[in-house]
Phi, psi and omega in degrees: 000326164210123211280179192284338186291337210271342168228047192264322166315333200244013206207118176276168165346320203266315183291292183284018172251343190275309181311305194309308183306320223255002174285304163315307170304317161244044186243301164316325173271347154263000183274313181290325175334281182303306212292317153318302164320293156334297188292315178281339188263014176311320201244032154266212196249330183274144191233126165283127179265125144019109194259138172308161131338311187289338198283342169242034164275161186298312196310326186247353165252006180005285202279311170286072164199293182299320182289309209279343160301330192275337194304301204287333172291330165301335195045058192271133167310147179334295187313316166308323204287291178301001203274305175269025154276298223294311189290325182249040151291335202251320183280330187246002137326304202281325185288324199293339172298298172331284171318323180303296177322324189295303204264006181040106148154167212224091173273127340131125150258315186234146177266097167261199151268015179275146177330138197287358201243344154322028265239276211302280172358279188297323166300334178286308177307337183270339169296322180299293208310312166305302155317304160307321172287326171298321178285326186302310189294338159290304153342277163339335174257326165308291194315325172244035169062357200289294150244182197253190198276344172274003193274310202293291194294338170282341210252025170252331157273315173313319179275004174256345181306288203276330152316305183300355194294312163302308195314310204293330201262327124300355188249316163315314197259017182295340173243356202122168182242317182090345184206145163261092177290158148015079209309304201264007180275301186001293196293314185300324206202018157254256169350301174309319206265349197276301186217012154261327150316321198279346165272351225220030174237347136331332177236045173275290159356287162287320174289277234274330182265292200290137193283130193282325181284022159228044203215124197293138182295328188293326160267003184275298179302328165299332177296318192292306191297328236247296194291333158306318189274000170258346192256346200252287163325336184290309196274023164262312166353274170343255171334318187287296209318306186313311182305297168303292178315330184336306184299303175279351175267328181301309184316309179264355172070069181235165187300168193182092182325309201296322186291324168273006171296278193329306179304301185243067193185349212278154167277173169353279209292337174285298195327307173289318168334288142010265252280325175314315180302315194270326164306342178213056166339000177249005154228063170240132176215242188296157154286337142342285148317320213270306196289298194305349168293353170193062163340298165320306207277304207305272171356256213320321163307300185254031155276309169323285193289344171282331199274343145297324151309310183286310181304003202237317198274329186279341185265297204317297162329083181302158183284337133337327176237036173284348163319330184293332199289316197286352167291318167282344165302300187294313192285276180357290169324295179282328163301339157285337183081032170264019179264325188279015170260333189287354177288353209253303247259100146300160188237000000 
C-alpha cells in the first residue's frame, strides 16, 4: 500500500507488515477486476491487454488504497476487504467513463487493444464492462454461498442507488448554474453531494452485506467515524479540484468554492476585478494565472480544503499510523495538481 522509502524512517516492523498485508489485498482485488473483465471480453472482437506494473502502484491507486484503509480500520474481514477493492474497481470504471464523457477527455480504467484516439469509445466500454464485472464478482460470491441471491441483487441496485446521489448533482450543472451561490451553501449542499457523498460511497456496500447485528456497537461507531473522515476528505477534494478548476468552471458556469469565495467574501478589489472577468471571458486564461489574481480567496479556499483534509486523514488514521496524514495530504495535493497553490498556506 506504501511504500517502504516513503515511511521506513517512521514505522516499525509491525506496521509494515500491516502496509504490506493491506498492499497485497489490493493488488488481488484488482487483480479480480482485471482478470474478470478479461474474461468476459475473451471471445470478443476487443482484447484487454495485460495490466503493467503501474496499474498496481500507490500512485495510480490512492484513493482505492485509502477506501481499503478504512475497510481494515472498520474491521471488515480480509476476504470481504479484497472482494470490496474489485467492487470499487468497478465504481470507479463507470464514474471515471462518466466523467470522460462529461468532461470530453479520457483517463484510462481498462487497457485495451482499440484505437488510443477512440476516447468515447473507450469510456463507454469501460462503464459497460465495469457493470459486468460488479454482476460477475457478486455472482462469484453467491457461487461460494459468500451471499444469497437477494444479497446479490440489493447489492446490484445499491451500487447504482449511491452513484446516482452525485450523478444527480451532476447533471444541475450540465448547462450551467446560472448563478454564483453562497461559499457555504456550496460546501452544504453542492459540494457534499458532488464528492463528499461520493466519497462515502465505498461503504454502501459493506453498510448493506456486512451484518450489523453481529458487530460490537463500538465498532459500529469507529464506522461512523470512518465514512465521516472520507466525506470530510471528499470535500477537501472538492475545493483543491475548485482550485485547479476555476478557469474552467467560471467559463461553463459550474459551481466553483473559489469562485463564490471571490464574489462573496472576497476583499474589494478582488470582487471588482471578478465581476470585470466575468463580464469579458476572454481574458480569463489558466487557472494558475487566475488564482494568483487573488491571493485573499485563494489563501482562504485553500486552508478550508487542507484543514478538512487533516480533521479527515487524522480520523480516518489509527494512531499507530498517524504519519499517514501528511503523506495522504501530500499524495491528494499532487495528484489533483493543488500543491503548487499550497506553498504560501499556514498549517
Amino acid at each position: 500500500m506504501v511504500s517502504a522509502t516513503a515511511i521506513s524512517s517512521k514505522i516499525d516492523n509491525e506496521i509494515q507488515a500491516t502496509f504490506n498485508t493491506l498492499h497485497d489485498e489490493l493488488v488481488q482485488g484488482l487483480k479480480l477486476y482485471w482478470d474478470t473483465a478479461t474474461q468476459i471480453l475473451d471471445t470478443s472482437p476487443i482484447k484487454v491487454l495485460d495490466a503493467g506494473p503501474s496499474y498496481f502502484s500507490l500512485e495510480k491507486n490512492f484513493f482505492s488504497s485509502m477506501f481499503l484503509y478504512s475497510y481494515f480500520r472498520g474491521e471488515i474481514s480480509k476476504s470481504r476487504r479484497i472482494f470490496y477493492v474489485a467492487v470499487n474497481q468497478c465504481l470507479r470504471g463507470m464514474v471515471t467513463g462518466c466523467d470522460n464523457i462529461l468532461d470530453d477527455e479520457y483517463k484510462m480504467t481498462l487497457a485495451t487493444d482499440l484505437p488510443l484516439d477512440a476516447t468515447k469509445f473507450r469510456s463507454v466500454l469501460d462503464i459497460m464492462v465495469s457493470d459486468r464485472v460488479l454482476f460477475s464478482i457478486l455472482q462469484q460470491q453467491f457461487l461460494l454461498n459468500d451471499l444469497t441471491s437477494d444479497q446479490v441483487l440489493a447489492a446490484s441496485n445499491e451500487s447504482l442507488r449511491t452513484l446516482a446521489k452525485s450523478g444527480a448533482q451532476e447533471a444541475s450543472e450540465e448547462q450551467g448554474t446560472g448563478q454564483i451561490l453562497n461559499p457555504e451553501y456550496i460546501l452544504s449542499d453542492i459540494h457534499s453531494l458532488k464528492t463528499g457523498v461520493l466519497f462515502q460511497s465505498p461503504w454502501a456496500l459493506p453498510d448493506l452485506l456486512e451484518n450489523p447485528d453481529e458487530v460490537d456497537d463500538n465498532i459500529l461507531k469507529k464506522r461512523e467515524i470512518i465514512k465521516g473522515a472520507l466525506f470530510d476528505i471528499g470535500i477537501g477534494c472538492q475545493i483543491f479540484d475548485d482550485m485547479v478548476d476555476l478557469s474552467l468552471d467560471i467559463k461553463t458556469n459550474h459551481h466553483n468554492y473559489v469562485a463564490s469565495l471571490i464574489k462573496h467574501e472576497g476583499q474589494k478589489h478582488e470582487t471588482e476585478l471578478f465581476e470585470k472577468m466575468l463580464k469579458n471571458s476572454s481574458v480569463i486564461k489558466t487557472s494558475e494565472d487566475l488564482l494568483f489574481k487573488f491571493p485573499v480567496s485563494r489563501k482562504k479556499a485553500a486552508k478550508k480544503g487542507l484543514d478538512l483534509l487533516v480533521t479527515g486523514a487524522e480520523n480516518l488514521f489509527a494512531l499507530d499510523h498517524q504519519f499517514m496524514v501528511e503523506i495522504c495530504i501530500s499524495m491528494i495535493s499532487k495528484r489533483i495538481g493543488a500543491d503548487r497553490f499550497l506553498t504560501d498556506i499556514e498549517r
